[in-house]
Every structure is written in structure tokens, then in C-alpha cells.
N, C-alpha and C positions, 0 to 999 in steps of 0.2 A: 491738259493739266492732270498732274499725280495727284490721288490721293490714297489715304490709307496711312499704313503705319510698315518699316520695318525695325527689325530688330537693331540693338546699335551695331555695329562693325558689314552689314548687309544692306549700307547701302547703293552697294553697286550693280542691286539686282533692281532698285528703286531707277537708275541711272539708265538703265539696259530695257524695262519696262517703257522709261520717257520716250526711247531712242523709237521703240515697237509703235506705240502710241503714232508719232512721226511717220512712221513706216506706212500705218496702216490707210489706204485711199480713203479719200472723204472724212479724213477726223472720226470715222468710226470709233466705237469705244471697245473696249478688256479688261480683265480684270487676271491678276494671277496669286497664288494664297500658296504658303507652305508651312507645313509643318513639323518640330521637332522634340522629340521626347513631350510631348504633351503641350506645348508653346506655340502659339503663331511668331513665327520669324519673319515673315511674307505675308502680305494682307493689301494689296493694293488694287487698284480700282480707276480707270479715266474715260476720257472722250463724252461725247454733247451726249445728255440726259443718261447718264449711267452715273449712278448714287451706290452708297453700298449695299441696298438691299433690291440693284435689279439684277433681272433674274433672267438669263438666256438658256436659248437652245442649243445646246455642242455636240448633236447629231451621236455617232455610236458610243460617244462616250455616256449614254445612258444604259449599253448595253451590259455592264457589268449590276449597274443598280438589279436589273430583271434579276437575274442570274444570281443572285445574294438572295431573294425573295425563295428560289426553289432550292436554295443550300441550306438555305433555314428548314426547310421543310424536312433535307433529308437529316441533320443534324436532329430532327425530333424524333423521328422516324414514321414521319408519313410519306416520304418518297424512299424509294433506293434508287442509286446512281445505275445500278447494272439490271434495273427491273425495264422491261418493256415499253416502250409510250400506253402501248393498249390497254395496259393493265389501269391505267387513270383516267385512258382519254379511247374508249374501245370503237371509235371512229375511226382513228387513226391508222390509217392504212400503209403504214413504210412500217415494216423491221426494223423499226431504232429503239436505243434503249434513250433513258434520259442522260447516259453521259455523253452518248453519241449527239443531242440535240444541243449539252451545255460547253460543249469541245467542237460546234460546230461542223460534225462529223455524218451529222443525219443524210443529207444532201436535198432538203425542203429548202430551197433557196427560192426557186421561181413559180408562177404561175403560167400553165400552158393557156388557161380560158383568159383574154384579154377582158379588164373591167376598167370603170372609169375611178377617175378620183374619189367621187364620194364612196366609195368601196373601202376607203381608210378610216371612217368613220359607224362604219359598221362590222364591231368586233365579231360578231356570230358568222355571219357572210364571210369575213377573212378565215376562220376558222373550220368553215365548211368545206372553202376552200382545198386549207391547209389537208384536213384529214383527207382527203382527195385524192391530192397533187402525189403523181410518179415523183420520184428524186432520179436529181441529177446524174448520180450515180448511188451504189450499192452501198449504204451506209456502213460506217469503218472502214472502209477501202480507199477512202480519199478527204480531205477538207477544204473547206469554203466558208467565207461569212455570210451569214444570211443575212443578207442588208438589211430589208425590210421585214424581216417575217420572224425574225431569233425571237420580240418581244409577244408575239402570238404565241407562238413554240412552249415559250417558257411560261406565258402569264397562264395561257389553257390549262398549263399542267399546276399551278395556286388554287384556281377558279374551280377545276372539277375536283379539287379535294381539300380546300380549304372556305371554298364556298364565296371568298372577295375577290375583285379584282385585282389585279397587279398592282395598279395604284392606290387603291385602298391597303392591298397587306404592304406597301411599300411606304402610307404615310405611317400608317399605323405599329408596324413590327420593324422599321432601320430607320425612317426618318427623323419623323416626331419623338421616338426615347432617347436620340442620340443628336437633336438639335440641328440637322441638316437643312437647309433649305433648298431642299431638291423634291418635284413633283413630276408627275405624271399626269396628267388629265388636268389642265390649270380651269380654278375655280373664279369669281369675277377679281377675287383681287389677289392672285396669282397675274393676269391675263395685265393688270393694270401696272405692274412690275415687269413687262416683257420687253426686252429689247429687240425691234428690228432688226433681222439680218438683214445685210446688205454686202454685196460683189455677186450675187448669184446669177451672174448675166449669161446670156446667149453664150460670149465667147469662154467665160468659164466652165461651162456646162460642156461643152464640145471638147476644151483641152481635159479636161475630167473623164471625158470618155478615150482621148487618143490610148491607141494601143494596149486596149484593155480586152478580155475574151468577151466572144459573142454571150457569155453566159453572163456576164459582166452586166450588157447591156438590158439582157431582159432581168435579169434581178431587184436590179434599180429602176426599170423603168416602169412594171406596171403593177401595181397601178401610179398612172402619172403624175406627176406633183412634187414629190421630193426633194426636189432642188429647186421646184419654182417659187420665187417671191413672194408672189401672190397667194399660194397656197398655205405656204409655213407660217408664213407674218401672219396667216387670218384667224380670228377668234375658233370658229369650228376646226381646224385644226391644233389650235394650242388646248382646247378643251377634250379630245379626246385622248383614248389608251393607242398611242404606236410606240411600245416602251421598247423596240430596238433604234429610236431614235431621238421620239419628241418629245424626252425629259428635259425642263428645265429648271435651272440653280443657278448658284453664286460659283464660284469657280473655292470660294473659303468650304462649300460644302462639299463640292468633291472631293477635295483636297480632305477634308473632316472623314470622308464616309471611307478614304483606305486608311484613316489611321483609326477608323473602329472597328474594321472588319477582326481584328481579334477579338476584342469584346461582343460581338456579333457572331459568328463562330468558333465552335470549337477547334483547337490548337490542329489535332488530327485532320479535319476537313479542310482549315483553311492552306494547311499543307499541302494537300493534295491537288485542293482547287487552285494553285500558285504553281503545279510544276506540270511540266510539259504532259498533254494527253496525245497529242499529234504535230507534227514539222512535218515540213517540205513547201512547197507550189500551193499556194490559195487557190483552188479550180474558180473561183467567182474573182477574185483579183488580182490573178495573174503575177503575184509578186510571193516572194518567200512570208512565211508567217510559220508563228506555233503558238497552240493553244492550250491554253489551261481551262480549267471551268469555269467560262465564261470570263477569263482576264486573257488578253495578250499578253504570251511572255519572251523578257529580252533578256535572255542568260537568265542571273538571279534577281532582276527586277520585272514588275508585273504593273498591269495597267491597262489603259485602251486610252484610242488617236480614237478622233470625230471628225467627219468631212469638214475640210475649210480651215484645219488647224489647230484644232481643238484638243486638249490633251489632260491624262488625269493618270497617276499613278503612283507606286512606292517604290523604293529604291535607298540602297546605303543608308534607312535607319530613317528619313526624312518619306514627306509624303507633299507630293506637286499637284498644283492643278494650274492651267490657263485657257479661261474659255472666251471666244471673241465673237466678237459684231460682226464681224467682218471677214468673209471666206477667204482664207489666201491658202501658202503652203504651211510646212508646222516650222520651219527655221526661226520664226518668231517665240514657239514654244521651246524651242532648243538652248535659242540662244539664252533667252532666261533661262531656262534651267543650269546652263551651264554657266553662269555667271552666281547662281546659289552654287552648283559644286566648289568653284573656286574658292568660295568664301570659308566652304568647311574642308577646306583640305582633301577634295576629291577631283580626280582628273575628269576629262570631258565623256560627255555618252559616247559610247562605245558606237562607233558603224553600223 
């Protein structure tokens, strides 16, 4: 069952939404929100025990939230974009500047020392790590997503000079003044709002890995856990800081948090952090990508996908989000979106 609200003449994205719902295995639930010139046009919400204020996890689509936390900083001018890691974080042993860590360019993607799961639960351990860890390759010379580590990268550099967490400067400096319902570290009644993921199984896990680089495999893989069930659905998981993944919200709030990033930075900044810092070959995912400061960008629209289908972005003057229960591909985020473009007189996303 739909619910929510669209605008009037929008309701064939209402229609397109029901169909996804249908689509998606086991009656899992979604939710998808958009925004225009200041207005919800899109607000809907379905499937067993998803209400409008629950609240999931859509994996890297958390990773732009991080990334707004250290653009705020340098818009104050406690960071610069072309100043060293070392100069904030004097552990940190890679030659990366902080545009190279927010453009994904540093090459801290993996860990050589294997640890176990509970190793994501302890931020200083990840971070001692981190200052450690050889890169992949010679930062600026190539790009990759740091799957699991961008939200260390980024939060370390809050933490050593703003003194909070990432989750803390992120309830306190973009969420909470701007009405988002998106966290980081869920508290008992965040946790009581959280939707079960569910498709995460054996055989999706193995098609997820086909024909991806071996650097692929160790990126995501250790420490273990990140696609397990058992791991992400559990309370010590949802309760801590891995803000390259396990932020969760409403899919109204993502969709909310690109249409504040103007009012959240400066015109000059958020320029820059929307246009291309690096293209070509993802060295961690093996597919074409280009990065901006901390947003994917597609031509002239900006945004981040999240494992399992997940999607959050701006485009043509509107602002998307659709986040689900349930892992599959993003054609279910497409297809909605492109059933809003229709409706405003704009052709289908681009290839």
C-alpha cells in the first residue's frame, strides 16, 4: 500500500512507486521524496511496518552527509581543501591533501592488517589503522571509493579540530537546523525507527562481487560484516559512527539535505564541490566514475547511489531521493525518477 502525498498532476510517479513496491521481493518497504523550488512534490512511503517516520540505512548514500560536515569547516576556515591531512591529523602517514581524501583520490581505501567485525565499532582502532595504512596507489594519480573508510577519513579530520564527532557535528551543524532526519550513530529511539534490511543473501553477495577488482574485494571486505544481515540489522551496529555507510533517514530527508546544501554552503564552495575533481576507471570499482567533493557527478547533476539501490541527488532544479528495504539494482530508482522527469517536461536520465 501507497502512502503519502503527491503533488496534483504527479501522480504517475505515485503509480510507478506502487508498481516498485510490487517489484520489490517479500513486500519489503521504500520510500521516495522530491523536491521543487521549496515544495514536496513527492513524499511517499509503503510496504509492512514502514510509517513516515521510519528510518533506514542506504549505505553510501550517507557518504556525501560526511563530506558537507568537512566543507563546512573549510567554508569557516578551519580546513583548506589543498592543506595536507597531516597538518590536522600528524599520524597520518599518506601525502594526501584533504581534497585528495574528499574527491576520493587519497588511495586509503583498504586495510593490509586483517581485523574482525567488532573492529567497526571502534572508531580510534579504525583510525590508527587508517593513519598506518600504505595507499593503494600515489594519491592524485588515480581514484577509487573508499567504501568503508571515506567516513573515518573525513570524520578524523571534524574530530581533530572541531573537537565532536562526525555524528555529533552532523546532528548539530546540517541536520537538526535544517529539519533532516538523518543520523549517524542511532540513539534508543532512532534504533526503534529502523527498518530491516532484507535481499542481503549469500547469492547477492557473490553476484556483487562478480567481475569486480581484487582491490574491490578487500575494500569491502574487512573488516567483515557489511553486507551481512546480521551485522547491519543489529543494534551495536546501528548505534555506532561508519558515516561512509551506516547513516540512517527518511528518504524526505535526503532528498531535503540537497536542496539545503545552498543554504549550508557557500555559493563559491558548493561550486566547486559539485564539479568534476577527477574521471576516468574507479580503481576500487572497476567501473567509470567522477568525483566531486564528496558528491558523484553525472554531467551537470550531482548526488550518490548506495548499495542495494539506493539513491539521493540534485538535478534540473529538483532534488530526488529513494531509499529501500530491500537490496536489489537501482532501475527501481530510475524508473521513478524518470517518471518525475516526465511530469516536468524533462527527458529521461542520461546513460
Amino acid at each position: 500500500m501507497v502512502n503519502g502525498t503527491v503533488e496534483p498532476g504527479f501522480e504517475q510517479v505515485r503509480d510507478v512507486f506502487a508498481d516498485v513496491l510490487k517489484r520489490q521481493a517479500g513486500g519489503a518497504g521504500a520510500a521516495v521524496a522530491a523536491q521543487l523550488d521549496g515544495r514536496w512534490i513527492v513524499d511517499l512511503w509503503g510496504g509492512p511496518g514502514w510509517s513516515r517516520d521510519s528510518i533506514v540505512m542506504p549505505y553510501s548514500v550517507t557518504k556525501p552527509f560526511a563530506a558537507v560536515c568537512v566543507l563546512l569547516l573549510v567554508d569557516r576556515g578551519v580546513l583548506e581543501l589543498d592543506a595536507p591531512m597531516r597538518r590536522y591529523w600528524p599520524e597520518f602517514a599518506v601525502p594526501a591533501t584533504v581534497r585528495h581524501v574528499l574527491s576520493h583520490q587519497a588511495g586509503v581505501v583498504a586495510l593490509d592488517q586483517l581485523v574482525p567485525t567488532e573492529t567497526f565499532y571502534d572508531w580510534d582502532r579504525i583510525c590508527v589503522l587508517l593513519a598506518a595504512q600504505e595507499p593503494s596507489w600515489e594519491p592524485g594519480t588515480a581514484h577509487g571509493e573508499s567504501a568503508l573508510f571515506y567516513g573515518h577519513l573525513v570524520g578524523e579530520l571534524v574530530r581533530r579540530t572541531d573537537g565532536r564527532t562526525l555524528g555529533r557535528f552532523l546532528a548539530e551543524e546540517v541536520c537538526g537546523p535544517h529539519e533532516l532526519d538523518f543520523h549517524i550513530g542511532l540513539g534508543p529511539a532512532e534504533q526503534a525507527r529502523a527498518i530491516e534490511l532484507t535481499g542481503l543473501t549469500s547469492a547477492y553477495r557473490a553476484a556483487a562481487l562478480d567481475g569486480k577488482p581484487d582491490l574491490y574485494h578487500r575494500a569491502i571486505g574487512n573488516p567483515p560484516g557489511a553486507q551481512d544481515p546480521a551485522v547491519v540489522n543489529s543494534a551495536a551496529w546501528r548505534a555506532a559512527e561508519i558515516p561512509a555507510i551506516n547513516g540512517h533517514g527518511t528518504a524526505r530527508a535526503a532528498a531535503g539535505f540537497y536542496a539545503a546544501l545552498p543554504r549550508l554552503l557557500s555559493a563559491d564552495l558548493l561550486a566547486e564541490a559539485t564539479t568534476a575533481q577527477c574521471s576516468g576507471m574507479d580503481a576500487v570499482f572497476g567501473a567509470q566514475a567522477t568525483w566531486g567533493l564528496g558528491f558523484g557527478i553525472y554531467g551537470d547533476d550531482y548526488g550518490m547511489g548506495g548499495l542495494g539501490g539506493n539513491y539521493a541527488g540534485a538535478a534540473d532544479g529538483y532534488t530526488f531521493a529513494f531509499l529501500t528495504g530491500h537490496v536489489g539494482d537501482f532501475d527501481r530508482a530510475t524508473d521513478l525518477e524518470n517518471a518525475l522527469r516526465a511530469v516536468l517536461g524533462l527527458g529521461p536520465i542520461p546513460e
